[in-house]
Backbone as JSON, one array per atom type, in Angstrom:
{
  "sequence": "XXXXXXXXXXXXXXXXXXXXXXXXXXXXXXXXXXXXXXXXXXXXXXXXXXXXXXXXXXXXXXXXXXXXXXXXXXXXXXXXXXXXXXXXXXXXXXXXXXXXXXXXXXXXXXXXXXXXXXXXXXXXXXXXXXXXX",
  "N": [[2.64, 39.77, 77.79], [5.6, 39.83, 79.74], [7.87, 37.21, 80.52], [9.11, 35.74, 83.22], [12.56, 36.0, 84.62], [14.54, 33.6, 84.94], [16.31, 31.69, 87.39], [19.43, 29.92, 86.0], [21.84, 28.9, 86.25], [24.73, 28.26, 88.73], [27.65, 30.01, 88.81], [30.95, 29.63, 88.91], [34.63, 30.6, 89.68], [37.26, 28.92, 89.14], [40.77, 28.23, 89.94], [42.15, 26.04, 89.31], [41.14, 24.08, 87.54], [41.16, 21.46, 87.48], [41.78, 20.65, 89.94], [39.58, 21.55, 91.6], [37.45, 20.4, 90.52], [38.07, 17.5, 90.8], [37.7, 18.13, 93.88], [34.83, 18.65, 93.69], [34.03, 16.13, 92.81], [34.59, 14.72, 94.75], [32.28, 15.21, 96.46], [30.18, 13.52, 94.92], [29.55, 14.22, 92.41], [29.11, 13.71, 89.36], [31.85, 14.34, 87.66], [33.11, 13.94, 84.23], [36.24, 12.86, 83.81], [37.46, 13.86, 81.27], [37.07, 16.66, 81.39], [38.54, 17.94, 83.15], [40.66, 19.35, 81.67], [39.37, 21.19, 79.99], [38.2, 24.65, 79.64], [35.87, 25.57, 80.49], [33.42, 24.16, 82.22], [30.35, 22.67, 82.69], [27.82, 21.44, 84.84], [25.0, 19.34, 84.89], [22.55, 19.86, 86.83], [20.2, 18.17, 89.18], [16.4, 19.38, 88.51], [17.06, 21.02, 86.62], [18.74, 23.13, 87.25], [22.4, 24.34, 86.83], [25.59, 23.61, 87.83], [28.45, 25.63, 87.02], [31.84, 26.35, 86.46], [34.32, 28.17, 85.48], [38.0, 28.7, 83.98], [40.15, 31.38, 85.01], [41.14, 32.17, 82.85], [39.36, 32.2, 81.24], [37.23, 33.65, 82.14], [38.38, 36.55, 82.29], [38.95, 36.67, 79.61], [35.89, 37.8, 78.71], [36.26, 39.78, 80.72], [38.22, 41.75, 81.25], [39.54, 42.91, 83.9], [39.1, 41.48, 85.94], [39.33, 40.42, 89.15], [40.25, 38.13, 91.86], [37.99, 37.45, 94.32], [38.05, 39.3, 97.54], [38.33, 38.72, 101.22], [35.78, 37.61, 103.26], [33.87, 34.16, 102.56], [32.13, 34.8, 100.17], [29.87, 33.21, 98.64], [27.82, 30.31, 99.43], [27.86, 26.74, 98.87], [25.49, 24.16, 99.16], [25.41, 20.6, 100.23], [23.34, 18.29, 100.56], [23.1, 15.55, 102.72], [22.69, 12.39, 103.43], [22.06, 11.36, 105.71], [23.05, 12.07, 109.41], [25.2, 11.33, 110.03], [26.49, 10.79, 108.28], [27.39, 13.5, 107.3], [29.37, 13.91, 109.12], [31.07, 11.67, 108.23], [31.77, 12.6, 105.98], [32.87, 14.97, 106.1], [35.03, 14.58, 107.55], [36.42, 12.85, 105.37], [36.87, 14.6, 103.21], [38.56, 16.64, 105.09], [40.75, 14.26, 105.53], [41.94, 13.93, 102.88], [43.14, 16.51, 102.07], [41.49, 19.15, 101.81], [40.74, 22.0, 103.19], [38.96, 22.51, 105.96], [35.96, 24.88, 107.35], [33.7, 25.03, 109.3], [33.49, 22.83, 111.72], [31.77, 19.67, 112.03], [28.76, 20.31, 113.43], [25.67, 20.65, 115.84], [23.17, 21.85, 114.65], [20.93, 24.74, 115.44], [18.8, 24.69, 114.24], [18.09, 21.91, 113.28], [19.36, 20.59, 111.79], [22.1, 18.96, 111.39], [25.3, 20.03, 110.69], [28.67, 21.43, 108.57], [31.51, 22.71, 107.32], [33.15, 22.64, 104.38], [36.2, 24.25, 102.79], [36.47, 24.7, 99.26], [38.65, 24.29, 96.8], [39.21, 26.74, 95.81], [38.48, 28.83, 97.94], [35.81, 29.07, 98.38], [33.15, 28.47, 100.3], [31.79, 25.38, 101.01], [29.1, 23.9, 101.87], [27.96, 21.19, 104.16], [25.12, 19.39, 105.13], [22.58, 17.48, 106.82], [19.34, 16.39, 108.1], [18.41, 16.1, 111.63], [17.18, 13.75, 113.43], [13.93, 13.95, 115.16]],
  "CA": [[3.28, 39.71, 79.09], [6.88, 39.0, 79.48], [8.09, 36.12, 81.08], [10.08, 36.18, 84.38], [13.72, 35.33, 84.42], [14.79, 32.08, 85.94], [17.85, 31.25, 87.68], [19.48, 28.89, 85.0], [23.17, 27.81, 86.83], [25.34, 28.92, 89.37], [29.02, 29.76, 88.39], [32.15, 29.29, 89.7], [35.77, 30.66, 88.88], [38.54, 27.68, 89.2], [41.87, 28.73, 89.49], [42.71, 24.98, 88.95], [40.53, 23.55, 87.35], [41.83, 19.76, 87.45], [41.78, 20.69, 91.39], [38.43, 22.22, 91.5], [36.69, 19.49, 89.7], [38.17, 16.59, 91.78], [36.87, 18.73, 94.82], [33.25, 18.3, 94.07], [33.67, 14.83, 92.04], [34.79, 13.95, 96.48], [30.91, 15.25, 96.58], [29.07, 12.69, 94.46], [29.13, 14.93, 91.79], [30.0, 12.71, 88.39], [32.17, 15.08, 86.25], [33.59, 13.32, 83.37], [37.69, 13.18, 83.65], [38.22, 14.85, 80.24], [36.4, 18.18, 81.57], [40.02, 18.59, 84.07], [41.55, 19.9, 80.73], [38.31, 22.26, 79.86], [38.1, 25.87, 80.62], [34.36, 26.01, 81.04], [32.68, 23.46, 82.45], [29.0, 22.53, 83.13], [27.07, 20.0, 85.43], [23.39, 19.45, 85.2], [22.05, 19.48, 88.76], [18.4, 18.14, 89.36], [15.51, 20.25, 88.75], [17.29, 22.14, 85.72], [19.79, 23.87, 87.22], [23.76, 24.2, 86.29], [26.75, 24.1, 88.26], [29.72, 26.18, 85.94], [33.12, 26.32, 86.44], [35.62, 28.58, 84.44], [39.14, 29.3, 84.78], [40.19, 32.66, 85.54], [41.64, 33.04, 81.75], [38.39, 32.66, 80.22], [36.58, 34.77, 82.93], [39.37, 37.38, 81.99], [38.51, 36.93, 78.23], [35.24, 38.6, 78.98], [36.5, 40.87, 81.85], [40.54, 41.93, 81.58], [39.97, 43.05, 84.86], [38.25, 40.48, 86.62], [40.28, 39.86, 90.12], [39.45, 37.11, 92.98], [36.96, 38.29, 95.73], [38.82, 39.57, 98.69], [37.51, 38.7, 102.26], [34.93, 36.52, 103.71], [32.9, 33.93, 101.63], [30.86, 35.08, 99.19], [28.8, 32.48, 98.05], [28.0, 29.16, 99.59], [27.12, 25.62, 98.21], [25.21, 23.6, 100.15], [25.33, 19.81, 99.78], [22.37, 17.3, 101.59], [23.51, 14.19, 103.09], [21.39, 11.55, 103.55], [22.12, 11.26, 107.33], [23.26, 13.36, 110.0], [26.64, 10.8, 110.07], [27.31, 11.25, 106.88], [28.27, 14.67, 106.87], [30.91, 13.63, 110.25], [32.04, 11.37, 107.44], [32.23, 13.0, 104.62], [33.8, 16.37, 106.13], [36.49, 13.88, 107.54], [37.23, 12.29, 104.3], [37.75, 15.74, 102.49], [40.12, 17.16, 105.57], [42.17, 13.8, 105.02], [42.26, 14.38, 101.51], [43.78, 17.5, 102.08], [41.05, 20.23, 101.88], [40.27, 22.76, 104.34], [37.88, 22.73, 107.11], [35.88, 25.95, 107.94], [33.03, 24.91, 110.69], [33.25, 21.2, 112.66], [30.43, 19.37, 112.12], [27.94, 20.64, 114.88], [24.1, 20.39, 115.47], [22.6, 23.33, 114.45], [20.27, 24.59, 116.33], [17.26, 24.86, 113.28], [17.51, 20.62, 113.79], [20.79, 19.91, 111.42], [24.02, 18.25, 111.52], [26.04, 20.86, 109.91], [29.56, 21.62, 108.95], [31.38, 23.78, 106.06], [34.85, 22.63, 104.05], [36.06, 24.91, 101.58], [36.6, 24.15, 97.82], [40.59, 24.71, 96.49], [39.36, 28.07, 95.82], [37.88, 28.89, 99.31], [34.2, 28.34, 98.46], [32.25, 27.67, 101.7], [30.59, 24.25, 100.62], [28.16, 23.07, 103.51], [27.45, 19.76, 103.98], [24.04, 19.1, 106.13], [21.75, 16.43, 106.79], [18.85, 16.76, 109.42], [18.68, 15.11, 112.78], [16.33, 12.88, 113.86], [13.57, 14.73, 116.19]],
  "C": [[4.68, 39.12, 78.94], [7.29, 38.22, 80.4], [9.85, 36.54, 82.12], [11.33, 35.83, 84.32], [13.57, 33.93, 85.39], [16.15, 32.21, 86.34], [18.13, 29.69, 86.7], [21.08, 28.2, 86.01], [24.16, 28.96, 88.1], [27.03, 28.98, 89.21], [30.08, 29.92, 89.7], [33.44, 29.57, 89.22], [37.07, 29.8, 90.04], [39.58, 28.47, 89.19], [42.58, 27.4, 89.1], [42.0, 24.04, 88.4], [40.12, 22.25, 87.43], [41.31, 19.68, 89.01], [40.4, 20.93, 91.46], [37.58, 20.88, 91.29], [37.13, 17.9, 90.78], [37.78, 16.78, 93.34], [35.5, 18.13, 94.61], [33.26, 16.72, 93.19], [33.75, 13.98, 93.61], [33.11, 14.07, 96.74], [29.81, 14.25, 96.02], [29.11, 13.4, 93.12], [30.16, 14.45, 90.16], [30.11, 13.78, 86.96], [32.72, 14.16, 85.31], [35.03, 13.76, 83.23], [38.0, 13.82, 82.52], [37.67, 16.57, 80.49], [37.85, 18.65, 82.85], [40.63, 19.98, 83.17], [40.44, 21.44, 79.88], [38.85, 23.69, 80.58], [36.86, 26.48, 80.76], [33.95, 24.64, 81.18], [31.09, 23.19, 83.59], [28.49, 21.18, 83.96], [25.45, 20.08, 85.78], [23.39, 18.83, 86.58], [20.81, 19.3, 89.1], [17.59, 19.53, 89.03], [15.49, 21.24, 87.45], [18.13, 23.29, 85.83], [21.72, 23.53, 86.89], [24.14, 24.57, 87.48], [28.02, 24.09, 87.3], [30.56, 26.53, 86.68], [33.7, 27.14, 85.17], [36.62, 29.37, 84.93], [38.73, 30.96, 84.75], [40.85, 33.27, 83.93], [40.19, 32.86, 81.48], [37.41, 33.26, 80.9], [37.67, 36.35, 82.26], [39.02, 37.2, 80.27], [37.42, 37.85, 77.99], [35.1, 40.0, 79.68], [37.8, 40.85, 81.99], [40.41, 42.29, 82.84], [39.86, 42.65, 86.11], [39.92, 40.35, 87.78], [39.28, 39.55, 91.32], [38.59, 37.86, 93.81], [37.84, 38.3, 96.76], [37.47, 39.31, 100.0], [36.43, 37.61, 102.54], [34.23, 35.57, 102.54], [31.8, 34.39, 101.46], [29.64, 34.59, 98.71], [29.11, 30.91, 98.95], [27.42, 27.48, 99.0], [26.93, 24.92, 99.44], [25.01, 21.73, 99.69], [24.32, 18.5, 100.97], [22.62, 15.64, 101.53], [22.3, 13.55, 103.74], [21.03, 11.48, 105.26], [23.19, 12.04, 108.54], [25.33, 12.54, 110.35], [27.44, 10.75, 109.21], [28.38, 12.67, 106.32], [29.55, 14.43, 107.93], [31.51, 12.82, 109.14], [32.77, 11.85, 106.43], [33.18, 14.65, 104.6], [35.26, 15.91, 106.78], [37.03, 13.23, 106.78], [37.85, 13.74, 103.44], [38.73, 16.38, 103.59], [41.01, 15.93, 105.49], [42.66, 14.01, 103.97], [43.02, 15.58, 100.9], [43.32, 19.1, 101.63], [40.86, 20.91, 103.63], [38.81, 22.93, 105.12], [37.29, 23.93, 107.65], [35.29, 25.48, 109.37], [33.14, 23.42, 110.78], [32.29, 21.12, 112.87], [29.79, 19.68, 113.71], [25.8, 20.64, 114.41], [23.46, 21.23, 115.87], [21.27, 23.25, 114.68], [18.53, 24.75, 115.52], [17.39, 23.34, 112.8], [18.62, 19.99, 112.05], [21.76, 19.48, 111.94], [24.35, 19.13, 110.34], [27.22, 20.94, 109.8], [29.59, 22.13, 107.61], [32.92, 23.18, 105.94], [34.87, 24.06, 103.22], [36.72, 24.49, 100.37], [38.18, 24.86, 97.37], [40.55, 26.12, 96.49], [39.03, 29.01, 96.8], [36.83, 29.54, 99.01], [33.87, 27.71, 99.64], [31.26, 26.59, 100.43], [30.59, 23.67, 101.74], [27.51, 22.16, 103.38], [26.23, 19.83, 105.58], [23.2, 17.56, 106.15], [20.59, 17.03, 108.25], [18.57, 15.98, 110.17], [17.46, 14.78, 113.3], [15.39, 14.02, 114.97], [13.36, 13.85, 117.77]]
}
């Protein structure tokens, strides 16, 4: 019998990598400062899965013809906050910081606190927590 695939990591192409990486390090997410200067980088994420990062030359090493996704987001990351105030905080520390804001935290109606920045490269990453019943 052959054995099923697994999902092993979810990638990501940086166009800045330095930028990119200080994006989700605003998340909790403890990259190690010499991975700025990397052009692939990995982060073990509970459970056994990867979050990868690589620029757009070494995506283009594999694929010369590799070009950005046009149009709506494609893919979203979702990130779980401990409390439903956390994400009002934490989606107002990344728009001072100087990322972009898609949705204003709101309380979605399947019993979250929801809202969505996007990542330098405009990556919907959604920050949730769920609300008290």
């Amino acid at each position: 019998m052959t054995a099923q695939p697994r999902i092993s990591f979810i990638g990501l192409v940086a166009s800045d990598m330095a930028a990119t990486l200080a994006f989700y390090r605003r998340l909790g997410l403890a990259i190690p400062p010499d991975a700025d200067a990397e052009p692939h980088v990995e982060y073990d994420l509970p459970g056994g899965l990867k979050l990868v990062w690589d620029t757009v030359a070494t995506v283009r090493s594999f694929d010369p013809d590799w070009t950005p996704p046009v149009g709506d987001h494609r893919i979203a990351i979702a990130f779980d906050c401990a409390q439903p105030a956390e994400v009002d905080k934490l989606y107002q520390e990344l728009l001072t910081a100087g990322y972009r804001g898609h949705n204003e935290p709101w309380d979605a109606f399947w019993g979250q606190r929801y809202a969505t920045v996007l990542d330098p490269d405009g990556n919907a990453v959604d920050l949730f927590a769920v609300r008290p019943s």
